[in-house]
N, C-alpha and C positions, 0 to 999 in steps of 0.2 A: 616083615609084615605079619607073618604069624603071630607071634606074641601080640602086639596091637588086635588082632581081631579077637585073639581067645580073651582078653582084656574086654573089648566092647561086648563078647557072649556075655560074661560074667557080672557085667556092670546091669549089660538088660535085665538079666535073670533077677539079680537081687534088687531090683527094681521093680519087677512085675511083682515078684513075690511081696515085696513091699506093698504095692496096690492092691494083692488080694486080703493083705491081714487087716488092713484100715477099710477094706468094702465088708469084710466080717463083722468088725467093729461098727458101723455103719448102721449094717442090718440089725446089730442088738439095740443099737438106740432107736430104731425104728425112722431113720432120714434116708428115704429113696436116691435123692440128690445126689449124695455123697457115696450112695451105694452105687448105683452107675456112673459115674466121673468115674469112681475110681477102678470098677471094672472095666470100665473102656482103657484106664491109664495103663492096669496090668493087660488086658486084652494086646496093648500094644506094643509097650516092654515084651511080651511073651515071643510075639508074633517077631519083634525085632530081632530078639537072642534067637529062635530059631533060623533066621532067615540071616544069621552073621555063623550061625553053626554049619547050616548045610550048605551053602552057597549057590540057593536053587537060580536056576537063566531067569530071566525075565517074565516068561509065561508064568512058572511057580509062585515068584514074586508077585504078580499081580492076583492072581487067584489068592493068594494068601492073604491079602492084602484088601480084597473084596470079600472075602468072607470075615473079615473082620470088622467092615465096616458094615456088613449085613447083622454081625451081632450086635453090634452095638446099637443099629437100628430095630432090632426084635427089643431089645431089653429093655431100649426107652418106651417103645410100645407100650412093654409088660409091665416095666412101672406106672406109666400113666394110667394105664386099666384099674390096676391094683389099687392106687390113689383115688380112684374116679370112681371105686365101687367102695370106700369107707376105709381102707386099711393104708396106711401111713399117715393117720392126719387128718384124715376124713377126706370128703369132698373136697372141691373146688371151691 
């Protein structure tokens, strides 16, 4: 079972990191959209591979797991702001 888990670390990880270079990418063409999707996608890749690394019980899991959904609900926030005050596109 080991190798199978270090296998699923390693899969997540180059997955998140995947999701952060296409949200980089994102933000230089200036598409909110695609910059959140895909910080949420690395946010959870992230959250995955650490959580097949440490093998936190269930309380850690779920805490980990709420605050990642807490990020992802600030950033949608902070994009919509962002859009709503002229900057990605303008207005609504």
């Amino acid at each position: 079972m080991q190798p199978l888990r270090w296998t699923g670390v390693a899969v997540c990880a180059v997955l998140a990191v995947f999701g952060l270079v296409y949200a980089v990418i994102d933000v230089t063409k200036d598409w909110a959209g695609g910059f959140g999707r895909n910080m949420a996608v690395a946010g959870l890749f992230g959250v995955s591979a650490v959580l097949l690394w440490r093998r936190p019980g269930w309380r850690h899991t779920g805490v980990a797991l709420g605050l990642l959904i807490l990020g992802v609900f600030v950033l949608y926030i902070v994009l919509v702001e962002l859009r709503a005050h002229g900057y990605f596109g303008g207005p609504y």
